[in-house]
DRENVEX-481784 format. One line per field, with one value per atom (N, C-alpha, C): residue in one letter; atom name; x, z, y. Coordinates in nm, 4 decimals, always signed. Layout:
<rs>
resn <- [a_...];
name <- [CA_...];
px <- [X_...];
pz <- [Z_...];
py <- [Y_...];
</rs>
This chain:
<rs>
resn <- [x_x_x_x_x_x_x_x_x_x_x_x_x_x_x_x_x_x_x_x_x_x_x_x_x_x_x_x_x_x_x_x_x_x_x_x_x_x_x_x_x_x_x_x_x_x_x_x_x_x_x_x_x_x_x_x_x_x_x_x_x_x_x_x_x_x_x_x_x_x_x_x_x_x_x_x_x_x_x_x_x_x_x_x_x_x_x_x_x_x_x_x_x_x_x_x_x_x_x_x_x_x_x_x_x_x_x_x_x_x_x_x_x_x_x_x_x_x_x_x_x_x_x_x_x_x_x_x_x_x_x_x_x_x_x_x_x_x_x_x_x_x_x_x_x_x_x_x_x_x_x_x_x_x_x_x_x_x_x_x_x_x_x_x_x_x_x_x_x_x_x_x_x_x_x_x_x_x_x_x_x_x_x_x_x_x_x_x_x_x_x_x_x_x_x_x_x_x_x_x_x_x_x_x_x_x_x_x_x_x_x_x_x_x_x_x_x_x_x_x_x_x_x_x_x_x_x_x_x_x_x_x_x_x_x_x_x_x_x_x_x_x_x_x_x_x_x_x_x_x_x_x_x_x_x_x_x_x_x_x_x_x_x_x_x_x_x_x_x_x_x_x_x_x_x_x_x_x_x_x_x_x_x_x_x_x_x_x_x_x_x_x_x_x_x_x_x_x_x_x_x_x_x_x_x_x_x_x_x_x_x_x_x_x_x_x_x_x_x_x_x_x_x_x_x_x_x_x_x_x_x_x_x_x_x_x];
name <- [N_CA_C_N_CA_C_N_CA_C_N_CA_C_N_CA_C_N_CA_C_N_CA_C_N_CA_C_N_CA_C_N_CA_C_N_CA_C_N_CA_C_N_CA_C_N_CA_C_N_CA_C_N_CA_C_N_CA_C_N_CA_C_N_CA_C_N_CA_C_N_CA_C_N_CA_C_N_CA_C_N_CA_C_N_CA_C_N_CA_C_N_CA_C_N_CA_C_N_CA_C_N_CA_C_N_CA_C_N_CA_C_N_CA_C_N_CA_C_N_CA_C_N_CA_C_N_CA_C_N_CA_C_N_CA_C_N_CA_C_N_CA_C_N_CA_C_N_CA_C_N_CA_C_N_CA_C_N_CA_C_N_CA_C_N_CA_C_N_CA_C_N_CA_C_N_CA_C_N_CA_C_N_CA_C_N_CA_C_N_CA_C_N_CA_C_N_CA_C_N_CA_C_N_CA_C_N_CA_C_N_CA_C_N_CA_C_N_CA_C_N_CA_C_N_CA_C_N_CA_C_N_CA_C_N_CA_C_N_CA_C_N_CA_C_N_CA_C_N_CA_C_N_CA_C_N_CA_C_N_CA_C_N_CA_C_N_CA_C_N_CA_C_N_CA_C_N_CA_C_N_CA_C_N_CA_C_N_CA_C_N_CA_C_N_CA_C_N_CA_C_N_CA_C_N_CA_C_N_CA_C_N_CA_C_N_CA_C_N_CA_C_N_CA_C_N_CA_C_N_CA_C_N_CA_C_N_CA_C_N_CA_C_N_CA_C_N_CA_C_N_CA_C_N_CA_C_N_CA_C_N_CA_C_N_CA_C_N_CA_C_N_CA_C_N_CA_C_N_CA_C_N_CA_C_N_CA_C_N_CA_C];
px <- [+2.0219_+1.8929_+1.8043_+1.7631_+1.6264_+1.5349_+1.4582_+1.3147_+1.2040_+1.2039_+1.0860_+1.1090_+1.2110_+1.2651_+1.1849_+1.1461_+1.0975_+1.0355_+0.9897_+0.9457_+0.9615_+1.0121_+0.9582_+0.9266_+0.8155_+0.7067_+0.8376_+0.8148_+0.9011_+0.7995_+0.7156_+0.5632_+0.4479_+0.3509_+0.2161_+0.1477_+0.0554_+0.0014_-0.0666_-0.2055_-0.2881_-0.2367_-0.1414_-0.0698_-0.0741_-0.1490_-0.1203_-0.0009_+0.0547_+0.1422_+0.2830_+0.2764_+0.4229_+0.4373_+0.3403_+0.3190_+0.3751_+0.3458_+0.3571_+0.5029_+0.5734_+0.7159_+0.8100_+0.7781_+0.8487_+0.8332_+0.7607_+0.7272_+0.8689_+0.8416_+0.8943_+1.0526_+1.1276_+1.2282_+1.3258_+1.2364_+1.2577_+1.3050_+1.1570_+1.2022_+1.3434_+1.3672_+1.4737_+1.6053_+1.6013_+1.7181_+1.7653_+1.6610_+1.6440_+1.6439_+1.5958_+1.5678_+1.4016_+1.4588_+1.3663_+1.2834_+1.1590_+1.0965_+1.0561_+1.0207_+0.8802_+0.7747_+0.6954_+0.5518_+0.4828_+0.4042_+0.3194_+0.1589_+0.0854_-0.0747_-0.1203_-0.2759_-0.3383_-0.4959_-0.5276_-0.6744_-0.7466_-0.8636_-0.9816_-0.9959_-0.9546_-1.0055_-1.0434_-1.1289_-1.2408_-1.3551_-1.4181_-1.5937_-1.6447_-1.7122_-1.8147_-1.9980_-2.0432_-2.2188_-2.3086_-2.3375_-2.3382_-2.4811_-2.5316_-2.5873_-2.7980_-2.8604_-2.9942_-3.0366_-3.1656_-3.2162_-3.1225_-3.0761_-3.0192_-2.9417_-2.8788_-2.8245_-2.6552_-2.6120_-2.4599_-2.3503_-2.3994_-2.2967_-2.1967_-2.0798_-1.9955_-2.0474_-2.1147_-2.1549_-2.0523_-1.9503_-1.7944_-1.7736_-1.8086_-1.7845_-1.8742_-1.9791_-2.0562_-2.0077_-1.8911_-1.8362_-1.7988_-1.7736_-1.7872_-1.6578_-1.5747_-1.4753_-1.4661_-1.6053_-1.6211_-1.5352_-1.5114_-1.4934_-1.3518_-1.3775_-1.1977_-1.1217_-1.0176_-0.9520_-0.9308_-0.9790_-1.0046_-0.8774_-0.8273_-0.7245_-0.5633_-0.5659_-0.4472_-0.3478_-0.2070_-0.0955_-0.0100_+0.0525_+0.1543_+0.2864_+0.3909_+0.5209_+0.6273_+0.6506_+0.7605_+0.8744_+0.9298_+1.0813_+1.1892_+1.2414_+1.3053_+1.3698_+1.4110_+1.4811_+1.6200_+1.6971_+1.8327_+1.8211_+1.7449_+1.7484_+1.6849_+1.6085_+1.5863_+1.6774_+1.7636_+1.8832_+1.8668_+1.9271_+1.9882_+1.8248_+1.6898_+1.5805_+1.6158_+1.5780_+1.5587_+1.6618_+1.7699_+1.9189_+1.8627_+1.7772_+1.7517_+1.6521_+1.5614_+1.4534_+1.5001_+1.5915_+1.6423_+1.7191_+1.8051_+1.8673_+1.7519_+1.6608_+1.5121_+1.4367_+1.5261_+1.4360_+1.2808_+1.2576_+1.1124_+1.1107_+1.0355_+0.9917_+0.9013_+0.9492_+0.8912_+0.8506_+0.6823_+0.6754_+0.5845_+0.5782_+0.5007_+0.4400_+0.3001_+0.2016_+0.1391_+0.1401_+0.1285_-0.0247_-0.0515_-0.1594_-0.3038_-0.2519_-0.3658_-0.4324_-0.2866_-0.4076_-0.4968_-0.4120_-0.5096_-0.5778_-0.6126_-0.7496_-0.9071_-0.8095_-0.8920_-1.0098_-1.1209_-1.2220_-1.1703_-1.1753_-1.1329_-1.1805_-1.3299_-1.3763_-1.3151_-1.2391_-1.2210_-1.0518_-1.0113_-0.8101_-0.8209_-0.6949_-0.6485_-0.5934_-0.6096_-0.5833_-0.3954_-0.3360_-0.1905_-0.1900_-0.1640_-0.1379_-0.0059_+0.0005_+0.1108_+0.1871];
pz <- [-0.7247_-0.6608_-0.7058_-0.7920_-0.8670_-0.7694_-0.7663_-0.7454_-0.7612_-0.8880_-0.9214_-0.9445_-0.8971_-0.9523_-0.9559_-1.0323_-1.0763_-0.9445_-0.8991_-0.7659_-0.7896_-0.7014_-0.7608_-0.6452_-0.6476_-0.5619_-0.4742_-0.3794_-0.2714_-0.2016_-0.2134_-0.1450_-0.1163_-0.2076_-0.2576_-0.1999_-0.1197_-0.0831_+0.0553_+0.0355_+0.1751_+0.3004_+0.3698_+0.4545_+0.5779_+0.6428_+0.7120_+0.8293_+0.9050_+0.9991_+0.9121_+0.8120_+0.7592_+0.6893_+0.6431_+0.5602_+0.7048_+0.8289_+0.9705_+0.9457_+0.9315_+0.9869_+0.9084_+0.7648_+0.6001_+0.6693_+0.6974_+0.7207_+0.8050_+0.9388_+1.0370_+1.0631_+0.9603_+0.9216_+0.8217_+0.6720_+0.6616_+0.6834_+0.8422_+0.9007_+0.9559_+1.0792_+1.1209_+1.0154_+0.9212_+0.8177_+0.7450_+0.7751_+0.7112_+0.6149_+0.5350_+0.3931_+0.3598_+0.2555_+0.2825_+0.1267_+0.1324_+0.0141_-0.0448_+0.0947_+0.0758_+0.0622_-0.0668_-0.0462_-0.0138_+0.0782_+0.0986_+0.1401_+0.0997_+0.1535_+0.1496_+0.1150_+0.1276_+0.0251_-0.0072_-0.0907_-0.1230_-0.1309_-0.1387_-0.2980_-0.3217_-0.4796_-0.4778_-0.4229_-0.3774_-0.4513_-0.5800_-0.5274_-0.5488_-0.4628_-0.4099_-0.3799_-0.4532_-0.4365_-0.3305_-0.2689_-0.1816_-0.1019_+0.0165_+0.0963_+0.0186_+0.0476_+0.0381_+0.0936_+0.0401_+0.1496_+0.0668_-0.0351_-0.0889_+0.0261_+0.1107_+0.2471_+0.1563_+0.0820_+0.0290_+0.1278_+0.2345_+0.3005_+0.2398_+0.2829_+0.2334_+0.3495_+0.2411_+0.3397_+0.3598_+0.3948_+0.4587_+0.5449_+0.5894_+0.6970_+0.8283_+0.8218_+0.9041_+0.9811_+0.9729_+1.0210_+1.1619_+1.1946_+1.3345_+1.4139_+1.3565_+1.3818_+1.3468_+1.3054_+1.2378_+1.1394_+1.0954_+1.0136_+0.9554_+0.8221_+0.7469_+0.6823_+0.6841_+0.6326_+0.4713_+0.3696_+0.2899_+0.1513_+0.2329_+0.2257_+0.1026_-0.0046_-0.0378_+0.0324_+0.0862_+0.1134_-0.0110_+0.0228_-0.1234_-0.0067_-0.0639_-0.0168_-0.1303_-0.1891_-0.3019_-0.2167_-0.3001_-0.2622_-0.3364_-0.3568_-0.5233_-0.5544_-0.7030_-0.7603_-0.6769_-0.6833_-0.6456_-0.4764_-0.3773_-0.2686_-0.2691_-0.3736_-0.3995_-0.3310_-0.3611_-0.2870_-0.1387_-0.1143_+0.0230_+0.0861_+0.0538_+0.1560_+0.1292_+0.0132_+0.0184_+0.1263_+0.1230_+0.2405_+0.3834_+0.3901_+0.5514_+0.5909_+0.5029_+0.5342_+0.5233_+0.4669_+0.4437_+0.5848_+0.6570_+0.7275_+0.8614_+0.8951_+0.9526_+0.9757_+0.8766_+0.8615_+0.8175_+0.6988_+0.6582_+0.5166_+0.4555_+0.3503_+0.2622_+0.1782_+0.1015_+0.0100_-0.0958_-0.1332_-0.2600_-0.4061_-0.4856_-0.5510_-0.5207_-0.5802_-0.6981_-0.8354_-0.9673_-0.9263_-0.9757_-0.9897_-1.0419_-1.1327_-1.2048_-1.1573_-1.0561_-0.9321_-0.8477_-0.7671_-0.6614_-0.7181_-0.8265_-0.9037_-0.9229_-0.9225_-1.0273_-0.8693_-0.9168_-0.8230_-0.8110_-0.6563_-0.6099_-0.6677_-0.7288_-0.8246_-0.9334_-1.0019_-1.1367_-1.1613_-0.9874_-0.9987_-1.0612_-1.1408_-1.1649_-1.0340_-1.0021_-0.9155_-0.9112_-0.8661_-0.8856_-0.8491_-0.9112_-0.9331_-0.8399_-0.7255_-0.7138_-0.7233];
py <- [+1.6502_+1.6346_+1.7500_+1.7090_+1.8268_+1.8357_+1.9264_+1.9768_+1.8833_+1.8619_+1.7607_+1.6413_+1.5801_+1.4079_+1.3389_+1.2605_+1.1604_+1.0900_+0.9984_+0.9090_+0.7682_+0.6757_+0.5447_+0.4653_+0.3489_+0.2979_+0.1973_+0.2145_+0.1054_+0.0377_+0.0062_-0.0281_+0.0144_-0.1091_-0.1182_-0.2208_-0.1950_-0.3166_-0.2978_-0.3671_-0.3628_-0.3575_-0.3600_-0.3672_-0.2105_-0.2157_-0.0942_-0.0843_-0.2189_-0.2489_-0.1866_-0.3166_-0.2607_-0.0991_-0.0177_+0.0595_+0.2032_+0.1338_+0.2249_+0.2067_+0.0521_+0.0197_+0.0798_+0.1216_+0.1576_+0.3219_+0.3508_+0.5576_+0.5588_+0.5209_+0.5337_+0.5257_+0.3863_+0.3596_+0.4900_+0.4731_+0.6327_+0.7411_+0.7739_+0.8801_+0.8788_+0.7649_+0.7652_+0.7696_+0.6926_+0.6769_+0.8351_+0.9231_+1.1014_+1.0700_+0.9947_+0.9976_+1.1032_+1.2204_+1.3481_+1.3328_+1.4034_+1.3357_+1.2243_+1.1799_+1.0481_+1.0826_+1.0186_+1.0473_+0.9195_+0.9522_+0.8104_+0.8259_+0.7627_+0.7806_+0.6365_+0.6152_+0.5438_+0.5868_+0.4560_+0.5042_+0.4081_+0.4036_+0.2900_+0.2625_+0.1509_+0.1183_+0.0236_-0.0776_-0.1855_-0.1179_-0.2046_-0.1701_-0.2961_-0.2138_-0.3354_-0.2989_-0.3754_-0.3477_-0.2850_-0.2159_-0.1710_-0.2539_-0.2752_-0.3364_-0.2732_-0.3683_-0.3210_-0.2191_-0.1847_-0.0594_+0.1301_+0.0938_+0.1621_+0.2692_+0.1718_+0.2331_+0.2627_+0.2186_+0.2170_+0.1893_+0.1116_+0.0146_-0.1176_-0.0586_-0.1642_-0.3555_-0.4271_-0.5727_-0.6360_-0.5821_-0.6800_-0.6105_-0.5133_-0.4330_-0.4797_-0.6094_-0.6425_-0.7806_-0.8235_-0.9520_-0.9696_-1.1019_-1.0635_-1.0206_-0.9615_-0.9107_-0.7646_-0.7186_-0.5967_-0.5264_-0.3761_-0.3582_-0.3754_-0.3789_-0.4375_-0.3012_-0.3337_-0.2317_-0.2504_-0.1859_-0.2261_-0.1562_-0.0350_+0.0833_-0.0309_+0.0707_+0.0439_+0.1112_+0.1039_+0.1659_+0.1594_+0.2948_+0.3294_+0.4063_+0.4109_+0.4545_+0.4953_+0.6132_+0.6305_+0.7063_+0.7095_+0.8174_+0.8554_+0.9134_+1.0029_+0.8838_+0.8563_+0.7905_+0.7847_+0.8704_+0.9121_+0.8566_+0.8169_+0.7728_+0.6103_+0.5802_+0.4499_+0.3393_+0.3217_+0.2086_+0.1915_+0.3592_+0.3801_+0.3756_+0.3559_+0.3415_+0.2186_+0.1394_-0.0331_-0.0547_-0.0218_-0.1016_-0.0599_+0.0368_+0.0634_-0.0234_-0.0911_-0.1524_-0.2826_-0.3481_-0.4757_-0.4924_-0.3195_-0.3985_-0.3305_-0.3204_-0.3508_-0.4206_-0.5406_-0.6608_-0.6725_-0.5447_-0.4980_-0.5398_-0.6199_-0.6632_-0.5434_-0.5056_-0.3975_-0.4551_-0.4805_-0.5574_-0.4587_-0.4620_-0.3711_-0.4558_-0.4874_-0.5128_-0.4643_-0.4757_-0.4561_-0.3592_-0.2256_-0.2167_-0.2607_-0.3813_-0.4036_-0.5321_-0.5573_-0.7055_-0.6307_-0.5070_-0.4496_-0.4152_-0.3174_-0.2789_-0.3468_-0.5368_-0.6055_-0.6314_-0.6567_-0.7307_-0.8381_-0.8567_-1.0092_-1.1816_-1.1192_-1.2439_-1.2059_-1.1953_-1.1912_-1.1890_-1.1949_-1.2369_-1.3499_-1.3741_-1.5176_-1.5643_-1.6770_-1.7771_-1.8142_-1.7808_-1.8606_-1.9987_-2.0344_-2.2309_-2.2367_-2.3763_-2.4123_-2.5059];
</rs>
């Protein structure tokens, strides 16, 4: 167990519920040297009035969470988190960066 090991992604994806349930599991499991955050990579045009309001934030359910979630954890503990979350019954799921990146008009569509 080095110092600087390597990291690898156990979950990517808009999700703030499960992104709470993956931390928390984790914690309890003492698996040490998780990194996890969150970060906005949406753009989007910003509202008239050169106000730079996000216009999805005005719905009638008000504002959206628009937040990527991320969750890594050293290579060498990789397994033993996936088995704590499998037996958690928590779906860990890694979303390719280059879908979340893409603007929502310009995803390909999955066919079914």
């Amino acid at each position: 167990m080095g110092l600087f090991e390597k990291k690898a992604d156990i979950f990517r994806k808009k999700d703030r519920e499960t992104w709470l349930k993956i931390k928390e599991a984790l914690k309890e499991e003492g698996i040490k040297g998780v990194s996890s955050g969150h970060y906005l990579q949406d753009s989007v045009m910003g509202g008239g009035c050169g106000a730079k309001l996000d216009p999805r934030d005005f719905g009638a359910k008000g504002k959206i969470d628009h937040e990527i979630y991320f969750v890594k954890v050293r290579e060498s503990d990789e397994q033993r988190a996936r088995e704590a979350l499998t037996k958690r019954g928590i779906v860990a799921e890694v979303i390719p960066k280059e879908e979340l990146m893409t603007d929502a008009a310009l995803r390909i569509k999955k066919e079914y």
